[in-house]
C-alpha positions as CSV (number, residue, x, y, z in Angstrom):
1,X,19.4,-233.2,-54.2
2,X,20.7,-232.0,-58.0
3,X,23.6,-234.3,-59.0
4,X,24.0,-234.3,-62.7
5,X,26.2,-233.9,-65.4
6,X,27.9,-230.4,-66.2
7,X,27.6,-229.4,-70.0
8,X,24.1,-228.6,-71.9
9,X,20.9,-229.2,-70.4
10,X,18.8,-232.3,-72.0
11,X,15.6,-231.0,-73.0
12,X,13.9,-233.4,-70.9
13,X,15.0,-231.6,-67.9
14,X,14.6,-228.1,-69.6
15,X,11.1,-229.2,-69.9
16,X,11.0,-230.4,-66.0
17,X,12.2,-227.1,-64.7
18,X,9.5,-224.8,-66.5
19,X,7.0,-227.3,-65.0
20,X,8.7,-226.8,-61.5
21,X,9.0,-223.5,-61.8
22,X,4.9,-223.6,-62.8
23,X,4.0,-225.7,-59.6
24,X,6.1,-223.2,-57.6
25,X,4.2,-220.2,-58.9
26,X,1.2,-222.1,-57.8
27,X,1.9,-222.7,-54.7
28,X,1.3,-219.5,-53.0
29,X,-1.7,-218.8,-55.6
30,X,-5.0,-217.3,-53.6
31,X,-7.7,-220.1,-54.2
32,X,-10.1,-218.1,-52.0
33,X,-11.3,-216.1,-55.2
34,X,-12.2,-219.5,-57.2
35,X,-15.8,-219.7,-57.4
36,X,-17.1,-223.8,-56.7
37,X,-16.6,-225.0,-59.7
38,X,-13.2,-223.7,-60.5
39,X,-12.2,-224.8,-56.9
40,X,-13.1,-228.3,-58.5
41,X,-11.6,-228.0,-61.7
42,X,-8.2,-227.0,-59.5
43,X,-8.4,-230.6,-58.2
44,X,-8.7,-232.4,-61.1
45,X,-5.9,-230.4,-62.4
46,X,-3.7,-231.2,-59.9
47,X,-4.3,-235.0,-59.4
48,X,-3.7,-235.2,-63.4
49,X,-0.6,-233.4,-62.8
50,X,0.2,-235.9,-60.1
51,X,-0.5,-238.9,-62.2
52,X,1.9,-237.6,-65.1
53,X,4.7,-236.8,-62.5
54,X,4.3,-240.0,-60.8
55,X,4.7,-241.7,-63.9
56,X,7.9,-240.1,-64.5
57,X,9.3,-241.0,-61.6
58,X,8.8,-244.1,-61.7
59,X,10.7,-244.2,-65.3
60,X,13.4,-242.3,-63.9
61,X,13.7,-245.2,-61.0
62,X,13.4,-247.5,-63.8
63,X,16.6,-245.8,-65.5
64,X,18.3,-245.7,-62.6
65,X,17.7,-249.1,-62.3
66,X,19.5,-249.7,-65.4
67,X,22.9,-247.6,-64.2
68,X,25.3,-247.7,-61.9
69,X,25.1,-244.3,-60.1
70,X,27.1,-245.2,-57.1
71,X,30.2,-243.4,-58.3
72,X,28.2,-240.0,-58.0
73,X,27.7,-240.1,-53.7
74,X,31.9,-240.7,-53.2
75,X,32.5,-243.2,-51.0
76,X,29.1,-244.0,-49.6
77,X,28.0,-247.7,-49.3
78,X,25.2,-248.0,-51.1
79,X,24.4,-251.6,-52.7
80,X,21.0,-251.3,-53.9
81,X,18.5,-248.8,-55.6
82,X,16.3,-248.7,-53.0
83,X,19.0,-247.4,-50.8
84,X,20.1,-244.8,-53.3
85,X,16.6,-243.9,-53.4
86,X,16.1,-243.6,-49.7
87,X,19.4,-241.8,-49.6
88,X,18.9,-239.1,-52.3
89,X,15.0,-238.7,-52.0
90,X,14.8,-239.1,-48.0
91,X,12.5,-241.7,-48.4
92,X,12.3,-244.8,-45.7
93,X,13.5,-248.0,-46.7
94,X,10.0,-249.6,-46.9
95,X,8.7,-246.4,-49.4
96,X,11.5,-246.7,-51.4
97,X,11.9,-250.9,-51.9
98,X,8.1,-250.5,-52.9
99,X,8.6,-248.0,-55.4
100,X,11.7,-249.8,-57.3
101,X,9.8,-252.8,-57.2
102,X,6.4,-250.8,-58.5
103,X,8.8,-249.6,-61.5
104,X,10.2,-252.6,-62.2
105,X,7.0,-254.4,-62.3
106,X,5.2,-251.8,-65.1
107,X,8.1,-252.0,-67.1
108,X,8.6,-255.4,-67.4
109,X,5.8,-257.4,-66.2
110,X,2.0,-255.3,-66.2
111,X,3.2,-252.7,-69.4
112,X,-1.0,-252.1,-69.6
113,X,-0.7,-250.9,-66.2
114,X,2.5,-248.5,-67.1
115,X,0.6,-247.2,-69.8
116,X,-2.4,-246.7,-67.9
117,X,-1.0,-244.4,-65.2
118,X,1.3,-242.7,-68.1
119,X,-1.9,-241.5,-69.7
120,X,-3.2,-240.0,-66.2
121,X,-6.3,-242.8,-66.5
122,X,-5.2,-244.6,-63.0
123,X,-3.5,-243.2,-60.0
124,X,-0.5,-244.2,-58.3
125,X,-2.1,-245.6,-55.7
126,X,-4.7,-247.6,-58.0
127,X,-1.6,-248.9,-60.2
128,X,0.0,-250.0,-57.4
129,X,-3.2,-252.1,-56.1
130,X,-3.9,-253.6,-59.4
131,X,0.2,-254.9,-59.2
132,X,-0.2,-256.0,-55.8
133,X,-3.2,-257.7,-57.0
134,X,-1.8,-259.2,-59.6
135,X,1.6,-260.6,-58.4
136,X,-0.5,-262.3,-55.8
137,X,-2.5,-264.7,-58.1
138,X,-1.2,-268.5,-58.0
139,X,2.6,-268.6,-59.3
140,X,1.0,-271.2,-61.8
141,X,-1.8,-269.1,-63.1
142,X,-2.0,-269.4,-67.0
143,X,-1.0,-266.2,-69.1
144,X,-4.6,-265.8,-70.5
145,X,-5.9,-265.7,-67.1
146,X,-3.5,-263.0,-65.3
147,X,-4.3,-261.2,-68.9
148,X,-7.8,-261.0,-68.2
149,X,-7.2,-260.1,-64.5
150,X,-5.4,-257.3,-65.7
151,X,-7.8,-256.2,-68.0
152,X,-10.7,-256.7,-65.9
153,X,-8.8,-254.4,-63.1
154,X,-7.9,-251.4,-65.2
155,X,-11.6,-251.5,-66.3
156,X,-12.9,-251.4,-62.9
157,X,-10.6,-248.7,-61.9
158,X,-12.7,-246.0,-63.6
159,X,-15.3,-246.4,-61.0
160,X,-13.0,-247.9,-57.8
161,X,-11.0,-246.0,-55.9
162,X,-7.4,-248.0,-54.8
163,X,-8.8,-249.5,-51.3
164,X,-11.7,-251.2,-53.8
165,X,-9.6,-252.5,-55.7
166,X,-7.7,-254.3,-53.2
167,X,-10.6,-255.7,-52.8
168,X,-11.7,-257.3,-55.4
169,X,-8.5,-258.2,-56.5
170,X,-8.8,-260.6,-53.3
171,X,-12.1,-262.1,-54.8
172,X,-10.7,-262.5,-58.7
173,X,-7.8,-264.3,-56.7
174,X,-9.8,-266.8,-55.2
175,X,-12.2,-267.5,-58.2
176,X,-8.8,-268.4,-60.1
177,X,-7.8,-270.3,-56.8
178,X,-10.8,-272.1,-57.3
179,X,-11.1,-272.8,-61.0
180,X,-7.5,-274.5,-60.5
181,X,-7.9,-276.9,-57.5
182,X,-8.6,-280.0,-58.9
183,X,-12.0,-282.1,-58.0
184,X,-11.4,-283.3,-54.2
185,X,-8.0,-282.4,-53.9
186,X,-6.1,-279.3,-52.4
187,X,-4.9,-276.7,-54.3
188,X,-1.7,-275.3,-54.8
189,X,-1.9,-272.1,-53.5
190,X,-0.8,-272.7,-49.6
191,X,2.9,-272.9,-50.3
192,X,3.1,-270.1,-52.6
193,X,0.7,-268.0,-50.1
194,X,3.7,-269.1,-47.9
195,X,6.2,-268.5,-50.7
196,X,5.2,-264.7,-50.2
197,X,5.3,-264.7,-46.2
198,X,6.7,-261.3,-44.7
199,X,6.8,-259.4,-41.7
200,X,8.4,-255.6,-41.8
201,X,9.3,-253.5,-38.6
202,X,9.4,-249.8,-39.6
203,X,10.4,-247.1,-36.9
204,X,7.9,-243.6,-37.5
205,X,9.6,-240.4,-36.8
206,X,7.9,-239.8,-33.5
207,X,9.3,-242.8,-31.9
208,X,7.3,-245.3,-32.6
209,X,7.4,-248.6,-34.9
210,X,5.0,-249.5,-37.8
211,X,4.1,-253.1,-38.0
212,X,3.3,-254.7,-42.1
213,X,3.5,-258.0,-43.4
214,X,1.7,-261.1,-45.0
215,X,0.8,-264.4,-43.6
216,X,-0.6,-267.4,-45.0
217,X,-3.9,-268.5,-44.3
218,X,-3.1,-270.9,-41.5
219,X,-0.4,-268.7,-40.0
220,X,-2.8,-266.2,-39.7
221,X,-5.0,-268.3,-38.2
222,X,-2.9,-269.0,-35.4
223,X,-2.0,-265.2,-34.8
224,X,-5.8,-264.5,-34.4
225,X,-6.3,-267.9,-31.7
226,X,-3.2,-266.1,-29.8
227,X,-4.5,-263.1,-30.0
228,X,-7.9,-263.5,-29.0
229,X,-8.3,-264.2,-25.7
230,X,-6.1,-261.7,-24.5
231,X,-7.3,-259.5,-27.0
232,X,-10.8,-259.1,-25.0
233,X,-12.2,-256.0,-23.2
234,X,-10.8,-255.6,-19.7
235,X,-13.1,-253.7,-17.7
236,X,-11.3,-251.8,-14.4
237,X,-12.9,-253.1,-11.2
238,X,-15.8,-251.5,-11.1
239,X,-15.5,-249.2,-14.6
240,X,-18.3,-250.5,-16.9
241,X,-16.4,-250.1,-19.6
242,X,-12.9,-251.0,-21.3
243,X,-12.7,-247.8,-23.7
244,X,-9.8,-249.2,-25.8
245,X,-10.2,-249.4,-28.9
246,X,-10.2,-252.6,-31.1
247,X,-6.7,-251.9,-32.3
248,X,-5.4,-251.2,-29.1
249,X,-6.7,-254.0,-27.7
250,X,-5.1,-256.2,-30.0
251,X,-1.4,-254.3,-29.7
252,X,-1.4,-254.9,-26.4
253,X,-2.5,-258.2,-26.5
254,X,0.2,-258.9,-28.7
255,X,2.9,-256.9,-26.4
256,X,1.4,-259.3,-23.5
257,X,2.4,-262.8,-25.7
258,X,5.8,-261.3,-26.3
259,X,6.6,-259.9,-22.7
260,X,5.3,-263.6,-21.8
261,X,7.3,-265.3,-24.4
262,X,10.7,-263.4,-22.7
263,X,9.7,-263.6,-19.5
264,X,9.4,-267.7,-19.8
265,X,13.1,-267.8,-20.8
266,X,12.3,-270.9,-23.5
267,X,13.6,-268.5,-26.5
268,X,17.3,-269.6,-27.8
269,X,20.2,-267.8,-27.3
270,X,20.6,-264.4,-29.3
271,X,24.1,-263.3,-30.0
272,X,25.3,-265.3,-26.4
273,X,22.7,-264.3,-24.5
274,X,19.1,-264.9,-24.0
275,X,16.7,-262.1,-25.6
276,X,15.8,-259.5,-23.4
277,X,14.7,-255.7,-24.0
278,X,18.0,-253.6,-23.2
279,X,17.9,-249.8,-22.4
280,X,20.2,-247.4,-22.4
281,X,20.1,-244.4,-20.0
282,X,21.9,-242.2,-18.0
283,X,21.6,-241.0,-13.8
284,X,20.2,-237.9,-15.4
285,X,17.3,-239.5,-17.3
286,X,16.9,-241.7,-14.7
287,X,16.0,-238.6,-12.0
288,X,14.1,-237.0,-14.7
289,X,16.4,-234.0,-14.4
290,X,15.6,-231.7,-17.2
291,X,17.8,-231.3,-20.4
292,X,18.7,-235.1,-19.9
293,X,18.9,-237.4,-23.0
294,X,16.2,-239.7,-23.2
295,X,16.4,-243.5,-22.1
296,X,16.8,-245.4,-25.5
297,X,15.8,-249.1,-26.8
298,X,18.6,-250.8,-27.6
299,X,17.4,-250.2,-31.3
300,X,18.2,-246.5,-31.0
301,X,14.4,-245.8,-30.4
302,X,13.5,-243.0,-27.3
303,X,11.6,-243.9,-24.3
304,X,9.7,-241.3,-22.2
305,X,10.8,-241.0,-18.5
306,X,7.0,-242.7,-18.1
307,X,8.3,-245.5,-19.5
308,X,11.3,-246.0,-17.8
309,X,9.7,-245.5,-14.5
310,X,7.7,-248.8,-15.3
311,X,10.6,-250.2,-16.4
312,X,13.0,-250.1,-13.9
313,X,10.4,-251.8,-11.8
314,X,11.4,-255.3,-12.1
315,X,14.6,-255.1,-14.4
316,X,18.4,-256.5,-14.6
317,X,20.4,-253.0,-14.2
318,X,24.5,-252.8,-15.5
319,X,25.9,-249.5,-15.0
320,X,28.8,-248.6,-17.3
321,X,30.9,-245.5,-16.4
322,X,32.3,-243.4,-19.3
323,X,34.5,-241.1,-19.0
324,X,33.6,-237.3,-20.6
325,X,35.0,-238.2,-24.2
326,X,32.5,-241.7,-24.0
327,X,35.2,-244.0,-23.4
328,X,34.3,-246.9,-20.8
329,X,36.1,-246.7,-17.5
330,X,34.0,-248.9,-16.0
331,X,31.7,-251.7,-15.8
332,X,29.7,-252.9,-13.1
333,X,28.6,-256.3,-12.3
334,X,24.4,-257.3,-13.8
335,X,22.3,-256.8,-10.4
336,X,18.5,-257.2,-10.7
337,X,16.6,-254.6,-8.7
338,X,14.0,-257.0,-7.3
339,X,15.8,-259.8,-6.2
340,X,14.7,-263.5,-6.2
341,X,14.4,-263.8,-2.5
342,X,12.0,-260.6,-2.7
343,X,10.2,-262.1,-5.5
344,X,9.5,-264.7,-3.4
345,X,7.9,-263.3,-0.4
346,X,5.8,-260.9,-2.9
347,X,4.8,-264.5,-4.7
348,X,4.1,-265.2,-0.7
349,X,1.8,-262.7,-0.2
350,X,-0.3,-261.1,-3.2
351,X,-0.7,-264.8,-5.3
352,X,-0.6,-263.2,-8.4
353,X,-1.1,-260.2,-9.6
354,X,-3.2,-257.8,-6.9
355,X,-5.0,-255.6,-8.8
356,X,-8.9,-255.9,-8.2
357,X,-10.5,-258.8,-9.5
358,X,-7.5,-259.7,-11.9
359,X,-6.9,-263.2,-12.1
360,X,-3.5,-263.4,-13.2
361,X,-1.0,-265.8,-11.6
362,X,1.7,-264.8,-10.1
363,X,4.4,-266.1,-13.2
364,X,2.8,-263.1,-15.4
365,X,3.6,-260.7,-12.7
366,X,6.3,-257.7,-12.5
367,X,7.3,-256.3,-9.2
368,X,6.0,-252.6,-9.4
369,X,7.3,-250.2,-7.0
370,X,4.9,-248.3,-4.9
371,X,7.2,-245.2,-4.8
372,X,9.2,-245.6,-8.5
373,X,12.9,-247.1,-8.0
374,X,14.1,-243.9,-9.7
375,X,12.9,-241.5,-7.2
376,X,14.5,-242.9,-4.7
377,X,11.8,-245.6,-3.7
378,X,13.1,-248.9,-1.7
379,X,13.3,-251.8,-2.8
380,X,11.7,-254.2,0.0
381,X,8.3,-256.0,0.5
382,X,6.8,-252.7,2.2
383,X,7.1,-251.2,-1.6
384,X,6.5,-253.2,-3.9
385,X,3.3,-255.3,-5.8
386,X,2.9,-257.7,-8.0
387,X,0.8,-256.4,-11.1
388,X,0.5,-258.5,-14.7
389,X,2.1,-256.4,-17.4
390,X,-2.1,-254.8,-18.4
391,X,-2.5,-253.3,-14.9
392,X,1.1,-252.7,-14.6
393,X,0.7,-250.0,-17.7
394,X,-2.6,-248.7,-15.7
395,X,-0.9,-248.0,-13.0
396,X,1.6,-245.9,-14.0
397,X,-0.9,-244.0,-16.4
398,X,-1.4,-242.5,-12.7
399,X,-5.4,-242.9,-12.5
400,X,-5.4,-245.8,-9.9
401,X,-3.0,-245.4,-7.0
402,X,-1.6,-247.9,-4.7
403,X,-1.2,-247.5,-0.9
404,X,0.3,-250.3,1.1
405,X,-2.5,-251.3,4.1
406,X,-1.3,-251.1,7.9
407,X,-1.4,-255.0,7.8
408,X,1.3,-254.9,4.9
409,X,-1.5,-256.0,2.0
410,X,-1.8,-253.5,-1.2
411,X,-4.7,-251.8,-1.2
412,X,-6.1,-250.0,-5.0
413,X,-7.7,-246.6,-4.8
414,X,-9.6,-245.9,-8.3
415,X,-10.1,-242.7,-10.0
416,X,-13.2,-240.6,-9.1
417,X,-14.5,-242.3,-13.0
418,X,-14.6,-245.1,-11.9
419,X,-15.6,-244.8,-7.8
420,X,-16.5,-240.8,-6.7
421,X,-15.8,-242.1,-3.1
422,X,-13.1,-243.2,-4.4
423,X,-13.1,-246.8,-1.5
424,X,-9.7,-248.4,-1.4
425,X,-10.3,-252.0,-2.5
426,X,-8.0,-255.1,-2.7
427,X,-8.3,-258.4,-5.0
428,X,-9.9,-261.4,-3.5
429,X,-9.0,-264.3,-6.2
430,X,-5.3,-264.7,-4.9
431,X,-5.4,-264.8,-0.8
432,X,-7.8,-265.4,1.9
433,X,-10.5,-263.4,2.6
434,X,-8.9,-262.1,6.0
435,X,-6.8,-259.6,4.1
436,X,-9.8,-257.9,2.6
437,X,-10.8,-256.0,5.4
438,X,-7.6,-255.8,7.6
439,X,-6.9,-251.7,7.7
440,X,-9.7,-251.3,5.5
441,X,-13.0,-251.0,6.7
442,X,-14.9,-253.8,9.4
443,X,-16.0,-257.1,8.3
444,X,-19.7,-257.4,7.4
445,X,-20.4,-259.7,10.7
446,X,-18.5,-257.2,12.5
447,X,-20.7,-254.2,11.6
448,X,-23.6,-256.7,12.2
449,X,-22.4,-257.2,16.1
């Protein structure tokens, strides 16, 4: 991570490397001898130290800003700083855009700001509230106004940590909202609330994906209607409780609205085709065999043999033979592992989806497999179960089980949590109520004969 010029040092970075060369003695220092107060006096050492290196860093971005450094990484495509950035300083793309435009914005725009965390007053993470603050006041606020905003923030900032003063910069934006919408009339501030719309997908080194982004008021609105009613607790059966966090209750309300949004078909055509989730895997993954590379998203993200199980449920399979260098030697014909015919007679029989006391019709429901596709499990009306995408998940979590009844009907058996008897039990809202007690236990008029 050094590329620089050959010749004599500047003493800019002769100055850097006894301060690195400080920090790295420090590192392995023995803090245990530090009575209380010195342990305290440590910390405010190093958060100063913090504050001055974070300031410049930001006016070395700000320089780089102002070259072209492209020349120095060879034949690399790199088109803006934020790449170079995330490039040179391992950053991801969503850390680094921030920071250029953080550097940017002291320099040119909030210089009080700059100053501030120069001097070691503010933190990073305050001077980076009081810009995001700032830039999201009315595009036609007056000078005098965003003046005292600014002021009125770096004062505040002695006492309010950066979370705070997110906060009230939200309240000093609507007062100037306020004090510029003219008498009876709307204000201006909707389009450039939509003017600063965004929505950024970020994948995590452990696989996942980190949702961010801005709405307006009245698209926000209509994310929390969506999101609400499917957003509620769902108890299990009999479980008194739905122990999902608040959250998690909305991420997978928000998963259901997109799984039902693809499954409808209604979404226009991506690249030819209509959008669908695509996996990659191989026979390997898909037999769990050890040592096998994991089943992938077609974004290059891993799955876990979990999810793949659940997936291959109810799914359009294409195999693709390659030969042992990766070229293609083949490709199959699109075949869908539950076919429409089967679908049918499932629709025929459960209603919807058969899980206890879930309402769900029969359009929100995936075929599961009884015994998973992947371990050899048929594919045939004796097998599978309609289940909505929720109890889909919980059933593969492995605490409920499914067993198929001697008169063909699913029957649910729940974890010792939720029943220690542990009944079998089957969902009434779908079918008749003949199919309740078939191969279960007797009817309560038989058992009163």
């Amino acid at each position: 991570m050094s590329i620089g010029a050959t010749g004599p040092r500047h003493h800019t970075l002769a100055a850097l490397d006894d301060v690195v060369v400080s920090l790295e003695k420090l590192a392995g220092a023995n803090l245990w001898a530090l009575a209380e107060g010195e342990v305290l006096e440590v910390l405010d050492g190093v958060e100063r130290a913090s504050r001055l290196l974070s300031a410049l860093k930001l006016a070395a971005v700000r320089e780089v800003q102002g070259r072209d450094l492209r020349p120095l990484f060879g034949e690399e495509e790199l088109p803006t700083v934020a790449d170079l950035l995330r490039k040179h300083l391992r950053l991801r793309y969503a850390d680094a855009r921030r920071t250029v435009a953080l550097a940017r914005d002291l320099d040119t725009t909030y210089r009080r700001v700059g100053e501030a965390l120069t001097g070691a007053t503010i933190s990073h993470g305050q001077a980076d509230a009081i810009v995001a603050a700032l830039n999201s006041l009315p595009s036609d606020t007056p000078t005098e106004r965003r003046d005292w905003a600014e002021t009125f923030l770096l004062a505040q900032a002695e006492t309010l940590d950066a979370g705070e003063l997110a906060i009230l910069g939200k309240t000093i934006r609507g007062r100037i909202r306020d004090e510029q919408q003219p008498p009876g009339g709307a204000s201006g501030d909707d389009s450039d609330q939509a003017r600063r719309r965004e929505l950024h997908l970020t994948d995590q080194p452990d696989g996942t994906t980190r949702l961010t982004g801005t709405l307006d008021a009245e698209a926000a609105a209509a994310m929390r209607a969506a999101l609400e009613p499917l957003a509620k607790p769902r108890p299990l059966a009999e479980s008194p409780e739905d122990r999902r966090t608040v959250p998690q209750l909305r991420a997978d309300a928000l998963v259901e609205i997109i799984e039902r949004v693809l499954a409808s078909g209604t979404l226009p055509l991506s690249r030819g085709t209509r959008p669908h989730l695509t996996v990659t895997t191989t026979v390997d993954a898909l037999l769990g065999r050890a040592g096998a590379t994991p089943a992938s998203t077609g974004y290059g993200m891993p799955l876990s043999h979990a999810v793949l199980e659940r997936l291959c449920c109810d799914a359009d399979l294409t195999h693709l033979l390659l030969s042992k260098e990766g070229m293609p030697l083949e490709l199959g014909r699109t075949r869908r592992i539950v076919p429409p015919w089967l679908r049918r007679a499932l629709v025929a029989r459960d209603g919807g989806c058969a899980f206890p006391q879930c309402p769900k019709p029969a359009a929100w429901a995936d075929a599961h497999h009884v015994i998973p596709w992947v371990a050899g499990g048929a594919t045939n009306l004796g097998n599978t179960v309609l289940l909505c995408p929720f109890h889909h998940r919980v059933i593969h979590r492995g605490d409920w089980t499914v067993a198929m009844g001697s008169d063909g009907h699913p029957s649910f058996v729940p974890p010792y949590s939720v029943d220690p008897a542990r009944q079998p039990r089957r969902n009434p809202l779908h079918r008749n109520l003949d199919h309740l007690y078939t191969g279960m236990w007797e009817p309560p008029d038989a058992v009163a004969a």
